[in-house]
mmCIF file of the C-alpha atoms, coordinates in Angstrom:
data_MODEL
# 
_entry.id   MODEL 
# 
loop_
_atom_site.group_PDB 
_atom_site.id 
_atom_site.type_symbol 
_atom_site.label_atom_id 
_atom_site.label_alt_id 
_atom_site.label_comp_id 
_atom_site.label_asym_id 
_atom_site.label_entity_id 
_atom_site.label_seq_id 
_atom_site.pdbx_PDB_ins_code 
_atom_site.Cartn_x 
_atom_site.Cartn_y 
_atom_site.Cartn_z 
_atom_site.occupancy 
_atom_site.B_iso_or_equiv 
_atom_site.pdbx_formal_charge 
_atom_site.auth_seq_id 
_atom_site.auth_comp_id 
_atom_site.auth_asym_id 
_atom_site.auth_atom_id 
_atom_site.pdbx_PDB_model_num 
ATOM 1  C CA . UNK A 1 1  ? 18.530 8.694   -9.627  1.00 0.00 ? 1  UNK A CA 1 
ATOM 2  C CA . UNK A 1 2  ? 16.849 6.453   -7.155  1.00 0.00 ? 2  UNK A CA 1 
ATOM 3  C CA . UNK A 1 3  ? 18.895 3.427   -6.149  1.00 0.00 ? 3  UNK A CA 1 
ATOM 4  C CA . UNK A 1 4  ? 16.278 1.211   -6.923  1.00 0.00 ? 4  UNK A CA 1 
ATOM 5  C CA . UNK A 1 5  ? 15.447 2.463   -10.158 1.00 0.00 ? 5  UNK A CA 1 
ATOM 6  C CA . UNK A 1 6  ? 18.926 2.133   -11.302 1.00 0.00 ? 6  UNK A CA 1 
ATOM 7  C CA . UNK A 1 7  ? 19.320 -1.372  -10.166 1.00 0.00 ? 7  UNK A CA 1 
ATOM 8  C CA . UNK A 1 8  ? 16.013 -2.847  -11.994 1.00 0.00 ? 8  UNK A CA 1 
ATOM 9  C CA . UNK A 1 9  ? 17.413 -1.351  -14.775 1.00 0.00 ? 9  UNK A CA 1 
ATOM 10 C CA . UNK A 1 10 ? 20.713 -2.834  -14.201 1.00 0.00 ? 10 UNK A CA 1 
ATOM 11 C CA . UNK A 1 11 ? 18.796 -5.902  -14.246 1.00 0.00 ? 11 UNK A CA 1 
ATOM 12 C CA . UNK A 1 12 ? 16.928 -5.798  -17.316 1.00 0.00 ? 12 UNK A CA 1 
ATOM 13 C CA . UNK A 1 13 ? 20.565 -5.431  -19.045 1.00 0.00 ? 13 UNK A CA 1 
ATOM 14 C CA . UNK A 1 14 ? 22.540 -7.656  -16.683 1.00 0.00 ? 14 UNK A CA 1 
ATOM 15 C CA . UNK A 1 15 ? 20.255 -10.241 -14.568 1.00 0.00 ? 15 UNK A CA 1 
ATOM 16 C CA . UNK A 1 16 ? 20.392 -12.822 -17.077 1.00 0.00 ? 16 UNK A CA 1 
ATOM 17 C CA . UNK A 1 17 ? 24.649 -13.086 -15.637 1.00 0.00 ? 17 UNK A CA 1 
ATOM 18 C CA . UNK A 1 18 ? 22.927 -13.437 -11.607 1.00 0.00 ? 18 UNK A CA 1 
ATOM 19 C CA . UNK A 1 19 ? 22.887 -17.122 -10.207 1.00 0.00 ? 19 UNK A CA 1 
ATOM 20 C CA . UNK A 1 20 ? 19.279 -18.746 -10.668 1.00 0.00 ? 20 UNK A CA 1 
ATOM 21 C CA . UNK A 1 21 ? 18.939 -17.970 -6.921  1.00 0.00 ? 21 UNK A CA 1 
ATOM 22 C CA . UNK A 1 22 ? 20.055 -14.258 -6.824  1.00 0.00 ? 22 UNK A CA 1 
ATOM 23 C CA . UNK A 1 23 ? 17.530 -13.636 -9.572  1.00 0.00 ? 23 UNK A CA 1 
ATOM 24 C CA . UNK A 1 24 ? 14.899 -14.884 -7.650  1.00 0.00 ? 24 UNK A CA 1 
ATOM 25 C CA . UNK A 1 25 ? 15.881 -13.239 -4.267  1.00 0.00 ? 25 UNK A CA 1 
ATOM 26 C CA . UNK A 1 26 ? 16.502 -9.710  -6.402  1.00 0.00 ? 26 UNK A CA 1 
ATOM 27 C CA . UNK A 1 27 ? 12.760 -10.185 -8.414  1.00 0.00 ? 27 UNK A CA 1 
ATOM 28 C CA . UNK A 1 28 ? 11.251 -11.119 -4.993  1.00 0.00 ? 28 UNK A CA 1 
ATOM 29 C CA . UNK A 1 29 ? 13.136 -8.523  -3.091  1.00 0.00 ? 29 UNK A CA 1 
ATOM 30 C CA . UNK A 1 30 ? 12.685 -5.241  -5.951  1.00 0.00 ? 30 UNK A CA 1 
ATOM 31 C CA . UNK A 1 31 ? 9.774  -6.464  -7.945  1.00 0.00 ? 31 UNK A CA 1 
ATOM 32 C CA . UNK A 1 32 ? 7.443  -8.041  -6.180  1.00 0.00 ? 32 UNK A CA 1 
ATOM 33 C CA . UNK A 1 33 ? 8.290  -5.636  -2.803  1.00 0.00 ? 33 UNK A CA 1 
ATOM 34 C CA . UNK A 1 34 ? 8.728  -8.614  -0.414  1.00 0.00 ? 34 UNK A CA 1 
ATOM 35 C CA . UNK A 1 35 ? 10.647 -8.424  2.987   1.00 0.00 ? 35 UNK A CA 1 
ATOM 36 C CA . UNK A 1 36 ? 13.263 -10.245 4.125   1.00 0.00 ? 36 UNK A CA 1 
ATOM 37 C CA . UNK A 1 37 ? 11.680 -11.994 6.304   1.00 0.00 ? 37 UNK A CA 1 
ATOM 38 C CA . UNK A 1 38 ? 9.009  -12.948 3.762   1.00 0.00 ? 38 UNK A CA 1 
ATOM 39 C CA . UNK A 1 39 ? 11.588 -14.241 0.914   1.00 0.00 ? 39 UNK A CA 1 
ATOM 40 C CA . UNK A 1 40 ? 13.105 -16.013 3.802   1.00 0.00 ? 40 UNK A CA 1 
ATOM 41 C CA . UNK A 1 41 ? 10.330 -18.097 4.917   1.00 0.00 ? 41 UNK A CA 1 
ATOM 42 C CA . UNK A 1 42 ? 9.032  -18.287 1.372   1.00 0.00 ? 42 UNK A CA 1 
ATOM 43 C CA . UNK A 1 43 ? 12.808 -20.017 0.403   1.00 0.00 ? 43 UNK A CA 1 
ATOM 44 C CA . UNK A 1 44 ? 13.020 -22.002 3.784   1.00 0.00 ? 44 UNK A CA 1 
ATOM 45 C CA . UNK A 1 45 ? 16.391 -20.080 4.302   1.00 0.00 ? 45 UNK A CA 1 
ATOM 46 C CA . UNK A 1 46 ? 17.398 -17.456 6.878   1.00 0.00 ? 46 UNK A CA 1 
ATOM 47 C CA . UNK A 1 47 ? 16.890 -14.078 6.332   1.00 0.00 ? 47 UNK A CA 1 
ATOM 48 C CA . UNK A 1 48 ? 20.343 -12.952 6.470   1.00 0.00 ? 48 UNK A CA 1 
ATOM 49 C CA . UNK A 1 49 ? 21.338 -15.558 3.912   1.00 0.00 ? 49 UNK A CA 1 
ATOM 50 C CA . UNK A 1 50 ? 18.729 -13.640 1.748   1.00 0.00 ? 50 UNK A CA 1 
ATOM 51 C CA . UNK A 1 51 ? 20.440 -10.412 1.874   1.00 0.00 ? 51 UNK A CA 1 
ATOM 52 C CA . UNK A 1 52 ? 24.171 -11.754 1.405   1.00 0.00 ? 52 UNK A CA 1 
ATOM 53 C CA . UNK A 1 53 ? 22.428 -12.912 -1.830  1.00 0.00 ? 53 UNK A CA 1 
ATOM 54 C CA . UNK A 1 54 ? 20.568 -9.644  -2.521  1.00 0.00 ? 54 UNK A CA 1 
ATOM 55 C CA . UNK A 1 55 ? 23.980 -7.334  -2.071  1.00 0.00 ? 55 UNK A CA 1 
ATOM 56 C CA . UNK A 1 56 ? 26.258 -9.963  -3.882  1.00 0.00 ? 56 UNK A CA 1 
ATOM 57 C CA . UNK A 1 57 ? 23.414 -9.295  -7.053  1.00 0.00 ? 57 UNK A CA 1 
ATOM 58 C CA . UNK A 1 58 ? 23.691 -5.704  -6.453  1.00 0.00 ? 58 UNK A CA 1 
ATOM 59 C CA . UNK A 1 59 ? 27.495 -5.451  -6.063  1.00 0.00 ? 59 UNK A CA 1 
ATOM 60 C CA . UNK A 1 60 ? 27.707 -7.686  -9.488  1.00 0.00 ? 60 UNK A CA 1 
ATOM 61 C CA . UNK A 1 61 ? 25.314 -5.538  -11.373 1.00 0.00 ? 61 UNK A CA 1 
ATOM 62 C CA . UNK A 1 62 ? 27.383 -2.717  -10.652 1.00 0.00 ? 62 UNK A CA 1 
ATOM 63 C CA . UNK A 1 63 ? 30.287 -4.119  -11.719 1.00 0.00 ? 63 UNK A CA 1 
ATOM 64 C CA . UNK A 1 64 ? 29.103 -5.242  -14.796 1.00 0.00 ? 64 UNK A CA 1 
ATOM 65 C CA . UNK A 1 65 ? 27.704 -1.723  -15.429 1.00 0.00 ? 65 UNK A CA 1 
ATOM 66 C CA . UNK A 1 66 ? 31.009 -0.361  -14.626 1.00 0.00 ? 66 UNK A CA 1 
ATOM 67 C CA . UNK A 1 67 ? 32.740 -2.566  -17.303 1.00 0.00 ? 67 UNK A CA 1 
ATOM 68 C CA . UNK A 1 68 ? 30.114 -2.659  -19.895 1.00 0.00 ? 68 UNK A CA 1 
ATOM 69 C CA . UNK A 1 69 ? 28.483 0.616   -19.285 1.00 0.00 ? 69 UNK A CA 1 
ATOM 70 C CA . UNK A 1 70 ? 25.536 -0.644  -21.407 1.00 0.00 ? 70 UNK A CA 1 
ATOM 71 C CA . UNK A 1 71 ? 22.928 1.168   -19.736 1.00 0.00 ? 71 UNK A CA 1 
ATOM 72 C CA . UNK A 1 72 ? 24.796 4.528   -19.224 1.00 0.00 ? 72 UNK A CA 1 
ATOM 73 C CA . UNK A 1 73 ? 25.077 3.954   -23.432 1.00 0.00 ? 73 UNK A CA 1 
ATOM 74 C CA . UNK A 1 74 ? 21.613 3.461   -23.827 1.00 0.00 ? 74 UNK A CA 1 
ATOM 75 C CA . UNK A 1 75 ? 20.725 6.228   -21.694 1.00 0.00 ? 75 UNK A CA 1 
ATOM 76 C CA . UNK A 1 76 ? 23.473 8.716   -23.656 1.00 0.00 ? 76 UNK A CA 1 
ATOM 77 C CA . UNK A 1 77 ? 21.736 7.434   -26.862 1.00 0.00 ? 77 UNK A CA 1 
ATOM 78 C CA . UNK A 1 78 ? 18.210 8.582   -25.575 1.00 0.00 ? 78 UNK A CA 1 
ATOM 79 C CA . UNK A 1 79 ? 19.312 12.083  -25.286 1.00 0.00 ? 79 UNK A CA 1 
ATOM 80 C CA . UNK A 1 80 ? 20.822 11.934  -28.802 1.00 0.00 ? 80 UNK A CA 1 
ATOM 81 C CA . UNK A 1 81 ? 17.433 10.615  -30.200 1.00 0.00 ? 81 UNK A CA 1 
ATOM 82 C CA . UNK A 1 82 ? 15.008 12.434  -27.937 1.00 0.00 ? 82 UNK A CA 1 
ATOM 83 C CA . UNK A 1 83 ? 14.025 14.946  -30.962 1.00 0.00 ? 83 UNK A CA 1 
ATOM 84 C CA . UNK A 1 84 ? 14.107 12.662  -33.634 1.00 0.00 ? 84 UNK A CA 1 
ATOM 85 C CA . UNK A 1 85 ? 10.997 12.043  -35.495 1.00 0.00 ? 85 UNK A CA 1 
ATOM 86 C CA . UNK A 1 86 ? 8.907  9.775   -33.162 1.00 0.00 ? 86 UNK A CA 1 
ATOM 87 C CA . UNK A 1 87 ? 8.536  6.871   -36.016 1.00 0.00 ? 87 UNK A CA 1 
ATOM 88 C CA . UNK A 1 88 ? 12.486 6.698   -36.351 1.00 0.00 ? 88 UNK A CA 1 
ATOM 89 C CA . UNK A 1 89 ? 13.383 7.399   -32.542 1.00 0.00 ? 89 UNK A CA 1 
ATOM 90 C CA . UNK A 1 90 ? 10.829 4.950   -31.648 1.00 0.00 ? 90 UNK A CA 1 
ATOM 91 C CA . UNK A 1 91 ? 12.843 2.279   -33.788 1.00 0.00 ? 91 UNK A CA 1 
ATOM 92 C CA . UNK A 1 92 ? 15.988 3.431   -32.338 1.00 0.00 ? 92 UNK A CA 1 
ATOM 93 C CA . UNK A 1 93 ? 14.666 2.405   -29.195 1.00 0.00 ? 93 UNK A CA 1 
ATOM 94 C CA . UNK A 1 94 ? 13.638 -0.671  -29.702 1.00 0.00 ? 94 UNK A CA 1 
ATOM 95 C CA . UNK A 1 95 ? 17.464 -1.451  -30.276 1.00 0.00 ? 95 UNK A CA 1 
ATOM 96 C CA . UNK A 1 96 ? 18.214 -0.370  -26.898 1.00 0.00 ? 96 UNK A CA 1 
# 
């Protein structure tokens, strides 16, 4: 799966645990495709400091995937469901 991918979907399940600032930095950085450079001068901070904060999201939204596994369950529990009937899968999913 594409590393990107995985981690906004680590972050729907897990962002809400990131410091205000590594939120940002991550939304900035994966979401709205900014550089850098660009998050950087948009947060008046250097553009290294931006990517300590950007890996130290990434390395904690592993971990808490590795401990919670919350999105590998969700994703298990798709495969289940996939031939449900579409009214009762579709409620299923909402769960998840």
């Amino acid at each position: 799966m594409d590393k990107v991918i995985y981690l906004t979907n680590l972050f729907d399940y897990y962002g809400g645990l990131l410091t205000e600032k590594q939120q940002t930095y991550f939304k900035d950085y994966y979401f709205d495709n900014l550089t850098l450079s660009e998050i950087a001068e948009n947060e008046n901070v250097t553009r290294n400091a931006v990517h300590k904060q950007i890996k130290e999201a990434e390395n904690k939204l592993n971990h808490y995937e590795k401990i919670l596994k919350q999105y590998e369950n969700s994703q298990k529990i798709k495969n289940i469901i996939k031939d449900l009937d579409p009214k009762i899968k579709d409620q299923i999913e909402e769960l998840i």
